[in-house]
C-alpha positions in Angstrom: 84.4 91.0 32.3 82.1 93.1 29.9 83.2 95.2 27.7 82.4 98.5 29.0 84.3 97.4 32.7 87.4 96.2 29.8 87.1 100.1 28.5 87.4 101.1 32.1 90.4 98.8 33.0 92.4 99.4 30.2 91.8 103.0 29.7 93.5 103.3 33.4 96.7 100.4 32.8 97.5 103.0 29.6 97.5 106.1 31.9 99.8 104.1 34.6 102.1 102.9 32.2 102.3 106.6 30.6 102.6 108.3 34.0 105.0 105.7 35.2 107.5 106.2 32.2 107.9 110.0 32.8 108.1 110.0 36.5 111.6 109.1 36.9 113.1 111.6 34.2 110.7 114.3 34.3 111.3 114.0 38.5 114.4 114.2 38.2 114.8 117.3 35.0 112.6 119.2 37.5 115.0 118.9 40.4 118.1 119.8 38.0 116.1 122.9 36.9 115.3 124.7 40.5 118.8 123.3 41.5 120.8 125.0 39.2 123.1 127.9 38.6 122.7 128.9 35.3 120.5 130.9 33.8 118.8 131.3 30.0 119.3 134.3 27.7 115.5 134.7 27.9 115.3 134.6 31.6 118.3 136.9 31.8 116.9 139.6 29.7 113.4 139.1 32.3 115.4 139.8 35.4 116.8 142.6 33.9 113.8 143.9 32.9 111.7 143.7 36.0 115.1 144.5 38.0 115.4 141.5 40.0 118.8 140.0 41.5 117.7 136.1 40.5 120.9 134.9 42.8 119.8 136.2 45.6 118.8 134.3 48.2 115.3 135.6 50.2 114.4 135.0 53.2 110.5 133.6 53.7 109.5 136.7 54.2 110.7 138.6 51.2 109.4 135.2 49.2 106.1 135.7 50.4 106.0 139.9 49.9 107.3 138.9 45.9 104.7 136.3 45.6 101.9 138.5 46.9 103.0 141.5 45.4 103.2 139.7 41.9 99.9 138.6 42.3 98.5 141.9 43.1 99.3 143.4 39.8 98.7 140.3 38.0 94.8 140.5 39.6 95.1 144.5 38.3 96.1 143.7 35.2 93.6 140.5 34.0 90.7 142.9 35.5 91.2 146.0 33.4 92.2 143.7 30.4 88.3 142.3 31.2 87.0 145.7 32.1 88.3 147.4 28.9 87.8 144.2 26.4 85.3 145.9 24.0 88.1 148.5 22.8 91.0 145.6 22.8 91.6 143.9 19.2 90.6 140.6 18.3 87.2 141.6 21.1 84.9 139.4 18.4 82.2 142.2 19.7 82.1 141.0 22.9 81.6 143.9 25.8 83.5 143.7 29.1 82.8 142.0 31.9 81.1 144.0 34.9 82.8 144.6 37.8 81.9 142.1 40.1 81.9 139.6 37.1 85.5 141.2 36.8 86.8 140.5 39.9 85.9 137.2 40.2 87.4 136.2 37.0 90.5 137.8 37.5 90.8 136.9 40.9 90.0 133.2 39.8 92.5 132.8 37.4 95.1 134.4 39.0 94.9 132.0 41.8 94.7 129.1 39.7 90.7 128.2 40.4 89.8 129.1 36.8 86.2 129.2 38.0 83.9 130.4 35.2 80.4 131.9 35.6 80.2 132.8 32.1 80.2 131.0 28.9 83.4 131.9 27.6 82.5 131.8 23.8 79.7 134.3 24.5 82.0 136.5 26.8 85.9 136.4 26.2 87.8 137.1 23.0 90.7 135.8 21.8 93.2 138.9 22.9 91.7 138.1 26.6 91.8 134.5 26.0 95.8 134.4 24.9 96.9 137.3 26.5 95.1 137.5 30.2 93.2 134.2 30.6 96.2 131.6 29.3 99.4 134.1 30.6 97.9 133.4 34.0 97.2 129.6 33.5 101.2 129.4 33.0 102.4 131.6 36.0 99.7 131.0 38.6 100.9 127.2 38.1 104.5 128.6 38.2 103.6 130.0 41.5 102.2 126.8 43.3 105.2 124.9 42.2 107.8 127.4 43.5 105.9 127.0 46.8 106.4 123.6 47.3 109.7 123.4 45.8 110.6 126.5 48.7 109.0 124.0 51.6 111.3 121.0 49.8 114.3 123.6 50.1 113.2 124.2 54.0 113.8 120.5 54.4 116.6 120.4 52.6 118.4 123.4 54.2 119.9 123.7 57.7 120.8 127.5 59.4 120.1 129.4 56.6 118.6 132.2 58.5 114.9 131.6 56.8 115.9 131.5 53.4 114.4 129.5 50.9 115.5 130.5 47.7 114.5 132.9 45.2 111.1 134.1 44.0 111.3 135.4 40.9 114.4 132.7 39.6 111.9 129.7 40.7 108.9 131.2 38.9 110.6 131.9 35.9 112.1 128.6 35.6 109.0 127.2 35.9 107.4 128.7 33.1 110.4 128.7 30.8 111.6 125.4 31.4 108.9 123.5 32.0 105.3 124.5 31.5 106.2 125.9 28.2 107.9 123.2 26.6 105.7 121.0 27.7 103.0 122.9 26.8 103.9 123.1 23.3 104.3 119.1 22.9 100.5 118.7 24.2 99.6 121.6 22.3 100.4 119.6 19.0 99.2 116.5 20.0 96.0 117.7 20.6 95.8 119.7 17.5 96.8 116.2 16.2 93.7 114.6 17.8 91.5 117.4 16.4 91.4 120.4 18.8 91.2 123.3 17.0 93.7 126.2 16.9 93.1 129.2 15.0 92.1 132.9 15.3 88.3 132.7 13.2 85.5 134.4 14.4 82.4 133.1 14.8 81.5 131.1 11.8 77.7 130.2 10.5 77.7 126.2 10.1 74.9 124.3 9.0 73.8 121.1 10.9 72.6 118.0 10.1 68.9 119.2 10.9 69.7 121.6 7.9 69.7 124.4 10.8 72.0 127.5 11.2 74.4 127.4 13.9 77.4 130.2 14.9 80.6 128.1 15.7 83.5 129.5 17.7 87.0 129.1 16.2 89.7 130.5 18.3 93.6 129.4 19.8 91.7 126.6 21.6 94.7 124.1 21.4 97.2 126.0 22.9 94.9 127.3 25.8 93.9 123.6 26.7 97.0 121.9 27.1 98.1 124.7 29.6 94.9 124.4 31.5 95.1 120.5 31.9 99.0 120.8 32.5 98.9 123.7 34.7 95.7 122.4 36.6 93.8 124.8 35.6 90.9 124.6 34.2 89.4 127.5 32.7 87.5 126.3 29.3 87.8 128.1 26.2 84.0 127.1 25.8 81.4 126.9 28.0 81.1 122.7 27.6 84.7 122.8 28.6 86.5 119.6 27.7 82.9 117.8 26.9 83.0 120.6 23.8 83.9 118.6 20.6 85.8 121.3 19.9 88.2 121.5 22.8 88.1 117.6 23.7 86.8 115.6 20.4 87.5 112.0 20.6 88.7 109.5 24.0 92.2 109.9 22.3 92.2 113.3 23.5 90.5 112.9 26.6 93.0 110.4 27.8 95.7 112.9 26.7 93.7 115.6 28.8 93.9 113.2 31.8 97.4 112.3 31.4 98.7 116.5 31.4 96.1 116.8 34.4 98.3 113.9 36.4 101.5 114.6 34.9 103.0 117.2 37.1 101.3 116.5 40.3 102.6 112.6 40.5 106.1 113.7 39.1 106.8 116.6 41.7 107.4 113.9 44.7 110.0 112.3 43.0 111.7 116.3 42.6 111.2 116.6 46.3 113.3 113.3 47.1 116.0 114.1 44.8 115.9 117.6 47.0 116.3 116.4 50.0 118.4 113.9 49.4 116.2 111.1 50.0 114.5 109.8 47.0 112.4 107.0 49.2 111.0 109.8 50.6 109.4 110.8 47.2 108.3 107.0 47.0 106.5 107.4 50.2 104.5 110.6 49.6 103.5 109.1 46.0 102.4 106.0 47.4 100.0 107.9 49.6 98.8 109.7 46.5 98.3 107.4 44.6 96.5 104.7 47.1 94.0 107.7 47.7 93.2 108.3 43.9 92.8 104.8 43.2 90.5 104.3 45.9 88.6 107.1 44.4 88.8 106.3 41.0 87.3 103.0 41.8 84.4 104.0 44.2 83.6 106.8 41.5 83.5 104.8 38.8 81.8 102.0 40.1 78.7 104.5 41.1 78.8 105.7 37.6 78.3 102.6 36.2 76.3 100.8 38.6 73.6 103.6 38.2 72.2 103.7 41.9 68.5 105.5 41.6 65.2 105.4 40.1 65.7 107.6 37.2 69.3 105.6 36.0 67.9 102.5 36.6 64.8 102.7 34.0 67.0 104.1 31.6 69.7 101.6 32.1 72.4 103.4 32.4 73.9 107.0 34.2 74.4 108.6 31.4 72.5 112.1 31.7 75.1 114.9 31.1 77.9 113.1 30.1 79.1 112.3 26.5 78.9 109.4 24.7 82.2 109.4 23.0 83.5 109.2 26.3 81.2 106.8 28.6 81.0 106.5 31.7 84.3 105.2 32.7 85.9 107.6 30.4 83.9 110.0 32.5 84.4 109.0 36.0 88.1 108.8 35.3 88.0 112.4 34.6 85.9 113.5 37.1 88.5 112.1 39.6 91.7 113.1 37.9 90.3 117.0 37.9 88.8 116.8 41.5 91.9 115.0 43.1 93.9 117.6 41.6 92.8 121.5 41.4 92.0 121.1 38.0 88.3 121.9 37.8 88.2 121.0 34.2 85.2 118.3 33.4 83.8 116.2 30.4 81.1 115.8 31.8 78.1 117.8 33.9 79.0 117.1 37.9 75.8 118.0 38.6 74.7 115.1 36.6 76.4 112.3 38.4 75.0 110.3 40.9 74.2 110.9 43.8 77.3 108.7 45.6 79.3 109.9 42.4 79.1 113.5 42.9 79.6 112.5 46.5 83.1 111.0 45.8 84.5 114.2 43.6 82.9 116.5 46.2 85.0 114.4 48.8 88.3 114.5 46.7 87.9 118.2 47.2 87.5 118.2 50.5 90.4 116.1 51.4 92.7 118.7 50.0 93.2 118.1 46.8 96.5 116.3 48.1 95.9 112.7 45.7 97.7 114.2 44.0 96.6 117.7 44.2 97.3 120.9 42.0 100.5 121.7 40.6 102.3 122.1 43.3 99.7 122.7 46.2 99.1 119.2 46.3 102.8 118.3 47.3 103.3 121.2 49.9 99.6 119.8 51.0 100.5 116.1 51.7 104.2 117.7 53.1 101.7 119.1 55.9 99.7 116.4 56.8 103.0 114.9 56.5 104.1 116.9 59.3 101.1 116.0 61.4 101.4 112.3 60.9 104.8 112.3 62.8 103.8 114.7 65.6 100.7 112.3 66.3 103.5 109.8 66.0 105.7 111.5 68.6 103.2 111.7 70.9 102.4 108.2 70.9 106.0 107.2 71.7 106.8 110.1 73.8 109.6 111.2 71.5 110.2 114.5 70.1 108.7 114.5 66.7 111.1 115.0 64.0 110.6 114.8 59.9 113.5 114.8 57.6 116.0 115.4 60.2 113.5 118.6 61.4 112.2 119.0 64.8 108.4 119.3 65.1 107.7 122.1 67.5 105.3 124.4 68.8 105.7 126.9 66.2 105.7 124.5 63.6 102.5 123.3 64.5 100.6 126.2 65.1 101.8 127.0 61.5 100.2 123.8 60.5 97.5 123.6 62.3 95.9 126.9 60.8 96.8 125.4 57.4 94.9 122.2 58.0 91.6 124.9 59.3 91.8 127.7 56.4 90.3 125.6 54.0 87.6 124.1 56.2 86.8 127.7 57.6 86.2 129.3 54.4 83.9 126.2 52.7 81.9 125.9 56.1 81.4 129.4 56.3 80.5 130.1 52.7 77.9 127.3 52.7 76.7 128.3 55.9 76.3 131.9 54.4 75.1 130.9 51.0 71.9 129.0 52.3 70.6 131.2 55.0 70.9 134.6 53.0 68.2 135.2 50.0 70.7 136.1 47.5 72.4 132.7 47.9 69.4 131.0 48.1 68.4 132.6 44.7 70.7 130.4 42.8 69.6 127.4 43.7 68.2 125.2 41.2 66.9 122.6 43.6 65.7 122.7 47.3 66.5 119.5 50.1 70.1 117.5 49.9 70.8 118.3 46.5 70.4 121.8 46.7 73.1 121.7 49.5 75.2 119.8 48.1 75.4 122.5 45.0 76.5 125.3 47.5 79.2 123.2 49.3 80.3 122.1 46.0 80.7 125.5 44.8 82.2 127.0 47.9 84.7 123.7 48.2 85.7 124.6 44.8 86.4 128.1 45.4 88.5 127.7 48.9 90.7 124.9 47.2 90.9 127.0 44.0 89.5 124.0 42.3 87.3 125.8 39.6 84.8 122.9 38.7 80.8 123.1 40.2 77.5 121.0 40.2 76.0 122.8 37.1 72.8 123.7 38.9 73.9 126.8 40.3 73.7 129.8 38.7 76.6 131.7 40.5 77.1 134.5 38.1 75.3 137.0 40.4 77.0 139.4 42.7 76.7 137.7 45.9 78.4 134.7 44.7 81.0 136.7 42.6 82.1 138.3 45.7 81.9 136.2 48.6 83.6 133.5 46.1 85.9 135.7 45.2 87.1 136.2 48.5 87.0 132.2 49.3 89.4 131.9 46.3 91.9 134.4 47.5 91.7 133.3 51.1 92.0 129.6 50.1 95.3 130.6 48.1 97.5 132.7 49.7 96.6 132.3 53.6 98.0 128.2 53.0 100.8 130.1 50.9 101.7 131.8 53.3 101.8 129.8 56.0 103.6 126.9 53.9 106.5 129.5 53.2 106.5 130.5 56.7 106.9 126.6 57.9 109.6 126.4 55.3 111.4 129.4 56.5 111.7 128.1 60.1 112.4 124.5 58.9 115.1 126.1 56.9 116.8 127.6 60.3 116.8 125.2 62.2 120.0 122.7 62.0 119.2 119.0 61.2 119.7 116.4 63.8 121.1 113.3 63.0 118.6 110.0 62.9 119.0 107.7 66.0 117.6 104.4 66.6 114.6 106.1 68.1 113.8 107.9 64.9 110.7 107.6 63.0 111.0 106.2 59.5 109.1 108.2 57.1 110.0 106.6 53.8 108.6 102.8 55.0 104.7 101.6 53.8 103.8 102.0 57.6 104.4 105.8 58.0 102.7 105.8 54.5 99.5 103.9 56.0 99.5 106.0 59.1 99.6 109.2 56.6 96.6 109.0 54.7 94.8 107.9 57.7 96.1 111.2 59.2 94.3 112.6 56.3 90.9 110.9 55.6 90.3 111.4 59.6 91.3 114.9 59.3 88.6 115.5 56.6 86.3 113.1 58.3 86.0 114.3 61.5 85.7 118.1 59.7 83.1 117.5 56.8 81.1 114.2 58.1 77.9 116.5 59.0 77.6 118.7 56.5 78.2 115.5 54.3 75.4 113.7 55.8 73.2 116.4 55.2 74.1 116.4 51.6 75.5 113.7 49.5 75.1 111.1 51.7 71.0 111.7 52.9 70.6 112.2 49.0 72.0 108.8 48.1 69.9 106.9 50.7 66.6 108.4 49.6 
């Protein structure tokens, strides 16, 4: 092998052997910490505060109205912060945002997109960089993990009259007693690896060219290992984690990788030990996994083959992307934010090739389910999950059942308008985006790659993914808005049509496995699953892919 494929090969081996060492006990803390009981001083003297009963039990219903409703305000909240930054300490100058740019950000970091249409060392302080931009990174991811961990609890249950545990007691939990601790190991780690983490202002530098250059300081540290952990993805600069500053050397890129994956491929072992059935958890990660792989793989392969004229006579694809990195070190991270709903990058995505940009647009596409966003990608793969054994049932003629839980008619209109939300929204959007003038206006390029920009920006948006190809210049009111809509649409509508599922999964009373029964934790059920989901994405995106990606890597 050459060296640069040895880079590649053992860059990934390392991340496996991290990720596989924490799975079990980090799996298993998770389960123990939505499972039990007790509750901390701290968390105590929250419930108390906000005058919330954390022991009692809600029905889907009341879930959902506390999830929306805690939204709301936190959307209210992050906009005037943004409105009113130029009379907030610690402003650095800066103005506030305009309303349309506003809404957008507030509305994208409160649904855990992070998408960013301005540079956020020209733009955000620090008070709106601690205070609104990072509080939401914690509980937005707070929010997608309660939601799957309420689905896992509608497996888990029988004849509970729709309820599916508590709102505010799983949110909390989440942040207290995991994405904080956590956050504070990575945050030191990286500050190890030479992110910075301060509260300077802009400071005059002088570079090598003997030129005079303003540089940022700022709590960049802390903000970026919540971002990668809570997938995220918001940068504290406007490179994002290809700023030397916020992702320095591929010691801390690898680390940034690992906090992206961490979560995402831990939660399926939580949801086995929930429901009783940890080969279940084996099944689902199998599935992820087998899916990112074949991505990573594909993705960097194109990356380093460098298919096309212009990487071809320079010898290499390595236009946007950093050299401390490389190209493996950049298709590795390319896939581990598009896979899950990261949206953080190290590199331009607009800059990848044409089968490259291709792949991460797909990853998208498919969900974000291998392995997805903090928890959205586990209640995402729980779905198709669910549609995998009512194809099943259909083929044998038996009543489809998963985890002990009949598949009915209700249960799959719930999931059939789950599996078409996202779809709706990106095919829409793109359809909008390029017939109107003011979407038109912000393309940089005309023909396939000028598509491919808007249907990566609006595939971005409806799976609150956050990354985009470069080339468009979104920060105009059209796209602030009719994204802005896409992101809220793309969150809550799933949201609340997982927590319904779970609520009438939770009612129901289990039935007993017969010899007739489906087995959902064996490699054959996990075969038939992923299949369930490329064709569900094939058969949905194909043509619009055609006229993008695809027609641009064949010319």
């Amino acid at each position: 092998m050459s060296t640069p494929v040895l880079v590649a090969v053992a860059q990934v081996l390392v991340l496996l052997v991290l990720l596989a060492a924490v799975h079990a006990p980090l799996g298993a803390y998770m389960a123990r910490v939505y499972s039990s009981p007790k509750h901390l001083r701290a968390e105590r003297l929250w419930y108390r505060l906000v005058r919330v009963d954390p022991d009692a039990e809600q029905r889907w219903t009341t879930y959902l109205m506390s999830l929306l409703g805690f939204s709301l305000v936190s959307v209210l909240f992050l906009y005037g912060m943004l409105r009113l930054q130029a009379y907030l300490p610690w402003s650095l100058g800066f103005t506030g945002f305009d309303p349309a740019g506003a809404w957008n950000t507030a509305v994208s970091f409160v649904t855990n997109t992070n998408w960013q249409w301005y540079s956020g060392e020209a733009a955000a302080g620090h008070l709106v960089q601690m205070a609104g931009l990072a509080v939401q990174n914690f509980v937005s991811a707070a929010v997608g993990m309660a939601v799957a961990i309420a689905l896992a609890r509608g497996f888990a249950r029988s004849g509970t009259d729709a309820r599916i545990g508590n709102f505010w007691s799983d949110l909390t939990r989440g942040v207290t007693r995991i994405l904080l601790p956590l956050s504070l190991v990575a945050a030191i780690l990286l500050m190890v690896g030479g992110v910075i983490q301060n509260l300077d202002p802009h400071t005059a530098i002088t570079t090598v060219e003997g030129a005079t250059q303003q540089s940022l300081g700022g709590p960049v540290a802390s903000q970026e290992a919540i971002k990668e952990l809570g997938t995220n993805g918001g940068g504290f600069f406007n490179a994002n984690s290809g700023h030397p500053l916020e992702n320095p050397t591929p010691f801390t890129n690898l680390v940034e990788i690992f906090l992206i994956l961490l979560i995402p491929f831990t939660l399926p072992r939580t949801f086995g030990i929930l429901v009783g059935d940890k080969r279940q958890g084996w099944a689902i990660l199998g599935v992820m996994g087998g899916l990112a792989l074949a991505s990573l793989v594909l993705t960097t392969w194109a990356e380093m083959a460098g298919p096309g004229a212009a990487p071809q006579a320079a010898g290499a694809a390595m236009e946007g992307k950093e050299t401390r990195f490389g190209l493996a070190g950049s298709a590795l991270f390319a896939v581990a934010t598009t896979a899950t709903s990261t949206g953080a990058v190290n590199a331009s995505h607009d800059s990848l090739t044409a089968p490259g940009g291709g792949l991460v647009l797909f990853n998208m596409l498919l969900g974000e389910i291998a392995p997805g966003g903090v928890g959205s990608g586990l209640y995402g793969m729980l779905v198709l999950a669910v549609v995998a054994v009512f194809i099943a049932g259909l083929m044998v003629g038996r009543t489809p059942e998963y985890l002990g839980k009949k598949i009915g008619r209700q249960e799959m209109t719930l999931v059939a308008l789950y599996v078409l939300t996202t779809p709706a929204l990106v095919l829409v959007g793109t359809a909008t985006a390029v017939v109107v003038q003011p979407g038109l206006a912000g393309l940089q390029e005309s023909g396939p790659h000028g598509l491919s920009e808007v249907l990566y920006a609006y595939a971005s948006a409806a799976n609150n993914n956050g990354s985009a190809f470069g080339g468009l210049t979104s920060g105009t009111p059209f796209y602030e808005v009719t994204q802005g809509i896409a992101m809220l649409a793309g969150r809550f509508v799933p949201i609340a049509l997982v927590l319904a599922l779970a609520g009438r999964l939770a009612s129901q009373t289990a039935v007993p496995a017969t010899a007739g029964t489906l087995p959902t934790h064996r490699p054959l059920f996990a075969g038939m699953l992923a299949t369930v989901a490329i064709v569900v994405v094939g058969l949905t995106f194909i043509p619009v892919l055609s006229l993008g990606p695809v027609v641009e890597s064949l010319s």
